[in-house]
KETITOR-865792 format. One record per residue (C-alpha): x, z, y; residue number from 1. Coordinates in Angstrom, 2 decimals, padded with zeros to 5 digits. Example, Ala and Ser with C-alpha at 12.3 -4.5 7.8 and 13.67 -1.06 7.14 Angstrom:
2
{node {012.30, 007.80, -004.50}, 1}
{node {013.67, 007.14, -001.06}, 2}
end
This chain:
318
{node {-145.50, -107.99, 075.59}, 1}
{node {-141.46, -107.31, 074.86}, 2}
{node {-140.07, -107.17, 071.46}, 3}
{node {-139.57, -103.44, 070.85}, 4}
{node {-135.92, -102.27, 071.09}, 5}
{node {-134.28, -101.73, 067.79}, 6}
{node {-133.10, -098.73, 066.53}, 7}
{node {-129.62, -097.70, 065.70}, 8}
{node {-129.90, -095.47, 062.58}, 9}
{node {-127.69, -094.37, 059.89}, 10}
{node {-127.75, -094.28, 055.88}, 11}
{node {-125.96, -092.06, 053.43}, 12}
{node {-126.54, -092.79, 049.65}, 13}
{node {-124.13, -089.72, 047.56}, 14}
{node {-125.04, -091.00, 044.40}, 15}
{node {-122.91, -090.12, 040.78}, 16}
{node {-120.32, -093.17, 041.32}, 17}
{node {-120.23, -093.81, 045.11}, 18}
{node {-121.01, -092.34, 048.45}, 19}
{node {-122.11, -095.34, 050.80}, 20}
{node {-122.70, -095.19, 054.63}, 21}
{node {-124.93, -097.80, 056.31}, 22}
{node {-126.06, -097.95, 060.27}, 23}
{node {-127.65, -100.58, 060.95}, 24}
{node {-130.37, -101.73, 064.15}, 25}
{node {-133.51, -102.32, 062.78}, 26}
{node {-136.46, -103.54, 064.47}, 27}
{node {-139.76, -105.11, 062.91}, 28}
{node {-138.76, -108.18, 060.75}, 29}
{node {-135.08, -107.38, 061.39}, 30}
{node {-132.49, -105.35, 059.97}, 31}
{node {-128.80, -105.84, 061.59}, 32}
{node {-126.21, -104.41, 060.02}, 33}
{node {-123.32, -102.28, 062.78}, 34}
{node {-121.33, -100.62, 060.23}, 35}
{node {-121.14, -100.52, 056.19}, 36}
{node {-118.50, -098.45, 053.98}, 37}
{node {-118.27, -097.66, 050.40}, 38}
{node {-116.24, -095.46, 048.61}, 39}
{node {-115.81, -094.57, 044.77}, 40}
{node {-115.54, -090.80, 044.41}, 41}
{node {-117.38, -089.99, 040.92}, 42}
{node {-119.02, -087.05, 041.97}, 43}
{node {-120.54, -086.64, 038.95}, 44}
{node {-117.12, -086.65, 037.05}, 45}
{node {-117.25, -083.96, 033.76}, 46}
{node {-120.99, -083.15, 034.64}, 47}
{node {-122.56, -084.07, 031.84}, 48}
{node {-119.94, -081.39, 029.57}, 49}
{node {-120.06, -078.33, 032.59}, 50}
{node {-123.26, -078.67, 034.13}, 51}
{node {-121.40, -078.08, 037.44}, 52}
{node {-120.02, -080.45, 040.03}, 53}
{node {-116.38, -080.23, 040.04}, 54}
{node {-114.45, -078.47, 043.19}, 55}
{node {-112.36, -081.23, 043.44}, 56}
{node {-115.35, -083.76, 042.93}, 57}
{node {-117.18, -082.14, 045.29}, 58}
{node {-114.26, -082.24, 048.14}, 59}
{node {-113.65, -085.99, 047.55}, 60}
{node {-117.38, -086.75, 048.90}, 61}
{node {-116.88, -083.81, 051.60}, 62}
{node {-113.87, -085.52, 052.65}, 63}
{node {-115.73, -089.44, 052.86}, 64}
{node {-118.83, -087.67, 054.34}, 65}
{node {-116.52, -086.22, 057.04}, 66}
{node {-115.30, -089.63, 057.74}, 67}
{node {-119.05, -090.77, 057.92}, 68}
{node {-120.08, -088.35, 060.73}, 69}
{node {-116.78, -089.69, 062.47}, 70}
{node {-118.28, -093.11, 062.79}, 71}
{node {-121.75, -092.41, 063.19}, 72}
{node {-120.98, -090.57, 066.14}, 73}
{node {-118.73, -093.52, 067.11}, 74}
{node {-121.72, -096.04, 066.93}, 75}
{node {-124.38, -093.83, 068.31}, 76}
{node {-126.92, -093.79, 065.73}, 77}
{node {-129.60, -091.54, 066.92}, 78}
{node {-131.27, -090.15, 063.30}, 79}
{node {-129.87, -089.96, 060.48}, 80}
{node {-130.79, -089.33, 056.75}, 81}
{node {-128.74, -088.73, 053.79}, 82}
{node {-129.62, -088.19, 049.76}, 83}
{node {-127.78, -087.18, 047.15}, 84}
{node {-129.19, -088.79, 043.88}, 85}
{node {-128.68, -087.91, 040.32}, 86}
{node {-125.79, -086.11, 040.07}, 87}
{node {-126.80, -083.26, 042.86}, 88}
{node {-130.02, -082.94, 040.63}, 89}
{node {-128.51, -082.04, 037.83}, 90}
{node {-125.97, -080.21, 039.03}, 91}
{node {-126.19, -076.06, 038.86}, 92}
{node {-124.35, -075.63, 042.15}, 93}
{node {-125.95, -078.55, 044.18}, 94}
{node {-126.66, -075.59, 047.15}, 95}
{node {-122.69, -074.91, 047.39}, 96}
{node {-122.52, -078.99, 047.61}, 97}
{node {-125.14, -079.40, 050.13}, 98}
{node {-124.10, -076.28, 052.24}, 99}
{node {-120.12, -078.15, 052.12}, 100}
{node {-121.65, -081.22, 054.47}, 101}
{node {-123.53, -079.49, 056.67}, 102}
{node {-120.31, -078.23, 057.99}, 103}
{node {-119.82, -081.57, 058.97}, 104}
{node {-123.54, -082.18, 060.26}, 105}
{node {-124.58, -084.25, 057.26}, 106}
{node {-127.63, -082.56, 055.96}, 107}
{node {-127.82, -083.96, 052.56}, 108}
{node {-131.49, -084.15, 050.85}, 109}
{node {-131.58, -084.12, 046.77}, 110}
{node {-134.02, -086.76, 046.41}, 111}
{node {-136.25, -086.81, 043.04}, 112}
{node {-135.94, -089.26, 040.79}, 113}
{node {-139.23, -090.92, 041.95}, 114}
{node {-138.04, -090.66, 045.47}, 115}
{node {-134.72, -092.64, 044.72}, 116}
{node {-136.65, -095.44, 043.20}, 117}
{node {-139.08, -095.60, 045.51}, 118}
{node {-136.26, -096.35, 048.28}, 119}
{node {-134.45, -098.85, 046.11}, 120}
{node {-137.61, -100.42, 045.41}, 121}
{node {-138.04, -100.76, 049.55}, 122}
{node {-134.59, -101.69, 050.34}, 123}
{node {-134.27, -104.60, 047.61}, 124}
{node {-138.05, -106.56, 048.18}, 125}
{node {-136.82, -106.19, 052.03}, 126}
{node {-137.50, -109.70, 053.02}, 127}
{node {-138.64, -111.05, 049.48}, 128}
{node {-142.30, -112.29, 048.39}, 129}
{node {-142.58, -112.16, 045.09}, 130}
{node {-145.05, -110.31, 042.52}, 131}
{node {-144.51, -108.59, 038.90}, 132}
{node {-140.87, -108.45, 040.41}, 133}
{node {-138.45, -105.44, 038.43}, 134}
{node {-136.23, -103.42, 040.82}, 135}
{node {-133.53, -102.00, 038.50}, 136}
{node {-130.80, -099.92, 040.11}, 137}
{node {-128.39, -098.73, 037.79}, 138}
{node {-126.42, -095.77, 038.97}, 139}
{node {-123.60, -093.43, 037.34}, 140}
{node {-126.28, -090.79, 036.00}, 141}
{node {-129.66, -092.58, 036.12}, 142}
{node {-130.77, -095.79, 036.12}, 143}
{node {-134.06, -096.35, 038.62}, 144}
{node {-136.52, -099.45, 037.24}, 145}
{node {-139.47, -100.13, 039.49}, 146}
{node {-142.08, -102.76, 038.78}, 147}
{node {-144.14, -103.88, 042.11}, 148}
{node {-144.97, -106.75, 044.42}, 149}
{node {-143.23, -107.63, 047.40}, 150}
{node {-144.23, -109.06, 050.80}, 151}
{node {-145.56, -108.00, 054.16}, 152}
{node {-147.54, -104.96, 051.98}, 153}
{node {-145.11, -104.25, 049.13}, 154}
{node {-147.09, -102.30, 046.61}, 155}
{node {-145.15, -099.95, 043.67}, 156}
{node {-147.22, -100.38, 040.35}, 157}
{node {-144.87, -098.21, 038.08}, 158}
{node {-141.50, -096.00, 038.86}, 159}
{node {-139.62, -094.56, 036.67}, 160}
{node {-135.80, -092.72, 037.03}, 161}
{node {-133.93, -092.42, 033.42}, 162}
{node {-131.18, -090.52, 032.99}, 163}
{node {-129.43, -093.08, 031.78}, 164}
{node {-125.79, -094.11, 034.18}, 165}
{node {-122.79, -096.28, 033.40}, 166}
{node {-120.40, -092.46, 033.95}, 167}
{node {-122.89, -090.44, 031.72}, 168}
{node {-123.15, -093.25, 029.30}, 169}
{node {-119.10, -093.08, 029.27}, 170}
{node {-119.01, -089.76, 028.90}, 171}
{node {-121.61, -089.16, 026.37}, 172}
{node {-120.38, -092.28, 024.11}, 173}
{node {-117.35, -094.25, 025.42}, 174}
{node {-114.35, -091.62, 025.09}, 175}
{node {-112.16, -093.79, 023.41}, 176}
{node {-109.65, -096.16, 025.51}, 177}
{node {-110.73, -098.92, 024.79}, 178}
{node {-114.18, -098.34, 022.83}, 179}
{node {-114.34, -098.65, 018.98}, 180}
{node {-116.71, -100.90, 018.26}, 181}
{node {-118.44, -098.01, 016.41}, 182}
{node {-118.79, -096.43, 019.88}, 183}
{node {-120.05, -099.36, 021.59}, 184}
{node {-122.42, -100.10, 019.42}, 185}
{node {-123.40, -096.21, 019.75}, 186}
{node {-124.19, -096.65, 023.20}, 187}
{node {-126.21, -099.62, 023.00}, 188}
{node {-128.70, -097.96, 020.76}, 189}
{node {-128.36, -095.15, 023.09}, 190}
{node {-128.99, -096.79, 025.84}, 191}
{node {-131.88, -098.64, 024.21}, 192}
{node {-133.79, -095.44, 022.74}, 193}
{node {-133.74, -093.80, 026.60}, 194}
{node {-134.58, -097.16, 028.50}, 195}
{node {-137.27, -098.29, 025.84}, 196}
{node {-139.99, -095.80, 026.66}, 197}
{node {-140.02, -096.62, 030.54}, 198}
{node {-140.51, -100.49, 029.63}, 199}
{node {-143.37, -099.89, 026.69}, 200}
{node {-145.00, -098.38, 029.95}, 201}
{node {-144.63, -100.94, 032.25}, 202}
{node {-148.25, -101.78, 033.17}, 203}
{node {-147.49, -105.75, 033.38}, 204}
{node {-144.14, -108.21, 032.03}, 205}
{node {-142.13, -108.57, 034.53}, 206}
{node {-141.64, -111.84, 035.99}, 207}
{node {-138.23, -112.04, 037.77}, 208}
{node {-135.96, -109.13, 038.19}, 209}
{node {-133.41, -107.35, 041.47}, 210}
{node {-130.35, -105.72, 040.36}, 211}
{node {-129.25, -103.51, 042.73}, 212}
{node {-125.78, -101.30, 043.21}, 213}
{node {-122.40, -101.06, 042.33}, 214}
{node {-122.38, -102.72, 038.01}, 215}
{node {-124.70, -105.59, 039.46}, 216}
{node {-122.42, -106.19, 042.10}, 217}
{node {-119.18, -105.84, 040.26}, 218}
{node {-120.16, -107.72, 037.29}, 219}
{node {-120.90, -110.83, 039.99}, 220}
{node {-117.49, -110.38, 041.04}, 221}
{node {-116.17, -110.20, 037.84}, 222}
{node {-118.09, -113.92, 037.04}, 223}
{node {-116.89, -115.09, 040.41}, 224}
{node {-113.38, -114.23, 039.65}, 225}
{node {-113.73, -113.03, 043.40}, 226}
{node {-109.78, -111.11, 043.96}, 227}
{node {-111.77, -110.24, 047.64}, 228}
{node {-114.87, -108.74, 047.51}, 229}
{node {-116.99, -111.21, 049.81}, 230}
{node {-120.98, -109.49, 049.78}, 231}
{node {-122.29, -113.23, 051.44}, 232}
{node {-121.26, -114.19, 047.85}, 233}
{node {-122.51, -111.44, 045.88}, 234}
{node {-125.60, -110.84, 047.20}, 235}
{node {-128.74, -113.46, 045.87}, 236}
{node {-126.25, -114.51, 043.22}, 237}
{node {-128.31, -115.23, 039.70}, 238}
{node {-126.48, -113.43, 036.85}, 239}
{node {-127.43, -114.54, 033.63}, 240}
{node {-127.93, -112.46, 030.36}, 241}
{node {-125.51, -114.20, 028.56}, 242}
{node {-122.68, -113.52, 031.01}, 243}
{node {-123.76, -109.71, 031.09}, 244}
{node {-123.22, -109.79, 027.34}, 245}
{node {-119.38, -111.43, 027.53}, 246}
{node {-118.59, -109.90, 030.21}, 247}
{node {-119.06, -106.73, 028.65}, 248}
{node {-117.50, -107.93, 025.32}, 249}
{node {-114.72, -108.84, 027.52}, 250}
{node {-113.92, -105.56, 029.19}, 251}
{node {-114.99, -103.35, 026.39}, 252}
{node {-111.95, -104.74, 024.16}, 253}
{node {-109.29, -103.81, 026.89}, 254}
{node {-107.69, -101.07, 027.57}, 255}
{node {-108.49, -099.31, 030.80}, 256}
{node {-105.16, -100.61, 032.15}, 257}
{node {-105.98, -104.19, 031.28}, 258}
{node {-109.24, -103.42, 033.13}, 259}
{node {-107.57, -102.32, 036.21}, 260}
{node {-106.23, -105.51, 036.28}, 261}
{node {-109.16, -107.68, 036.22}, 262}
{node {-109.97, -109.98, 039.35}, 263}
{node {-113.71, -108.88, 041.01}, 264}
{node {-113.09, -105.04, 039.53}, 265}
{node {-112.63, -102.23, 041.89}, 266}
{node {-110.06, -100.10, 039.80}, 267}
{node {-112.09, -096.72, 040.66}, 268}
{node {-115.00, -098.36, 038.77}, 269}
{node {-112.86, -099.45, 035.82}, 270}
{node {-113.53, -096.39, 034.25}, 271}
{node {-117.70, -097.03, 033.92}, 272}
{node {-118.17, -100.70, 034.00}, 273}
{node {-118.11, -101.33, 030.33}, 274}
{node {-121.30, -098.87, 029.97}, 275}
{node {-122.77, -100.21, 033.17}, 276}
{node {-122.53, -103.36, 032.03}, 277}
{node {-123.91, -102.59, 028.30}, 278}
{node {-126.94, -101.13, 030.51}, 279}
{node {-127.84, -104.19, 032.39}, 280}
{node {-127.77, -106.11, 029.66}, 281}
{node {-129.99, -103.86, 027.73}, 282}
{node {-131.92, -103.38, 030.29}, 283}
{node {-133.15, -107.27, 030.81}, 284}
{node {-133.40, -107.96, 027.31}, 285}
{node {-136.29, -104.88, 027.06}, 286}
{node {-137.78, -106.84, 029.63}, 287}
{node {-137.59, -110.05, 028.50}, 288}
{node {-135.71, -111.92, 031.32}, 289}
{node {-132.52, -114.18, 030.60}, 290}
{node {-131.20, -113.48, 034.07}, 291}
{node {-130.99, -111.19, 037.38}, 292}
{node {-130.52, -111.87, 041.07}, 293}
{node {-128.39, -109.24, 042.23}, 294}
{node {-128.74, -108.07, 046.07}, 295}
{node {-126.89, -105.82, 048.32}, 296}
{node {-129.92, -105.02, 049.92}, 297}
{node {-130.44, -101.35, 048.38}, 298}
{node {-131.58, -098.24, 048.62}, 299}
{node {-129.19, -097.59, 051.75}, 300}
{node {-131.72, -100.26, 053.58}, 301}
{node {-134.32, -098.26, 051.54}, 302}
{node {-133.73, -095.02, 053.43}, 303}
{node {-132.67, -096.70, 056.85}, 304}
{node {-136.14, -098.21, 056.46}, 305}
{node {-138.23, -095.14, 055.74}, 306}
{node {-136.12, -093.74, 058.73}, 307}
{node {-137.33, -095.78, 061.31}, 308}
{node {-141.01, -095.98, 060.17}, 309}
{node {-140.88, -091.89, 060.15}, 310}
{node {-139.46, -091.89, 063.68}, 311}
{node {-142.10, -094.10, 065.23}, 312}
{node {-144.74, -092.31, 063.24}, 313}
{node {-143.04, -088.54, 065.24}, 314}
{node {-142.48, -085.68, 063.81}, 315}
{node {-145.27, -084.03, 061.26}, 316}
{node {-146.39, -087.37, 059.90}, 317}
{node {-143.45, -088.46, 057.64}, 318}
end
């Protein structure tokens, strides 16, 4: 019997930070990837103060999405899926939002909270055997921390979405340029007293952790000193506590033009890296790790996965 054919779908993560695009041909025990993109666009910029996504916000992502139909009409991707993460959930007017990219044929699905982790918990234990293994995927609003094992059946033993992001974080306790120390320390217990309840629930320690999205990436970058940003690099790296911690040190006593300036450190995430780091580092000290692999394998593969298996399931049993 043939190998079946792959299939040629397409990914769109619009999450608080960063829209992403992925289409990739995936086929069992394979995922190939056709065409990637990433773009900073801080959807979620002044949410946390209005309650509102921002008119301008809002046509920054319209204008990427736009961009994205381009292209996946150019590689022939026959399904697509897109969802918009924390920022469209909070957000009053996430309707007028969704209804602005289906102009473009994009119809964008606000995923819950559970949802989102679920699919980062898929897309990162893609190809990885490991049990008691902590999915973390720290975004701009929320930060997703899943606790399962992975393998050829992955099982989910706890989920949990915080509202906890390196641009709320910012917002809520990092207005000064650069942070007093007052402030940082501010946001650390912050950061701590929303995080801590998710991990006094965790149902077993974890035993190794995945870092997923765009502070675990950057901060590997930053260590790597990388002035290109080269994923073959990035992605398995082992980041170690420690480095979280001085990194963050590092960045949090500079001024955001000193930041902008730092090799590994997309300038559009200058802004947010200082809480997204303070995060991660909080993060694996609650659960008792002294290090991270970070992967690029993320909730994009997530929701190109969960794509394919709905497809050759048909319609009505998704």
């Amino acid at each position: 019997m043939s190998a079946p054919e792959p299939r040629r779908v397409a990914a769109i993560d619009i999450g608080t930070v960063t829209t992403r695009l992925l289409v990739a041909d995936i086929a069992p025990g394979s995922i190939a990837e056709v065409a990637r993109s990433t773009d900073i666009t801080h959807l979620g910029e002044d949410l946390t103060r209005t309650g509102r996504l921002s008119g301008a916000a809002m046509g920054r992502v319209e204008e990427v999405v736009a961009r994205y139909a381009a292209e996946i009409e150019r590689t022939g991707a026959d399904a697509v899926r897109a969802v918009a993460t924390s920022a469209s959930r909070d957000a009053a007017n996430a309707g007028e939002f969704t209804a602005m990219l289906a102009r473009h044929g994009i119809v964008a699905e606000v995923v819950s909270g559970a949802t989102e982790a679920r699919l980062a918990f898929a897309g990162a234990t893609w190809g990885v055997d490991a049990e008691d293994v902590l999915v973390n995927d720290i975004g701009g609003g929320s930060t997703e921390i899943v606790l399962g094992s992975a393998g050829a059946e992955p099982r989910v033993a706890f989920a949990r979405s915080v509202d906890v992001g390196s641009r709320r974080v910012t917002e809520v306790c990092l207005p000064s340029d650069p942070p007093a120390p007052a402030e940082f320390s501010a946001a650390r217990a912050y950061v701590r007293d929303l995080l801590g309840p998710a991990f006094e629930a965790l149902p077993a320690p974890p035993r190794s952790s995945i870092a997923l999205a765009g502070t675990a990436t950057t901060l590997v970058a930053i260590d790597l000193g990388l002035t290109v940003y080269d994923p073959a690099r990035v992605h398995g790296a082992v980041l170690a506590r420690d480095r979280v911690g001085a990194i963050a040190d590092r960045l949090a006593a500079m001024p955001l033009s000193e930041r902008l300036e730092v090799p590994g450190l997309h300038p559009g995430r200058a802004p947010v890296i200082v809480a997204g780091a303070l995060i991660l580092g909080e993060l694996l000290d609650l659960a008792g790790l002294d290090s991270t692999v970070v992967s690029e394998h993320d909730i994009l593969y997530g929701i190109a996965i969960e794509l394919v298996s709905g497809l050759e399931r048909g319609p009505g049993l998704m």
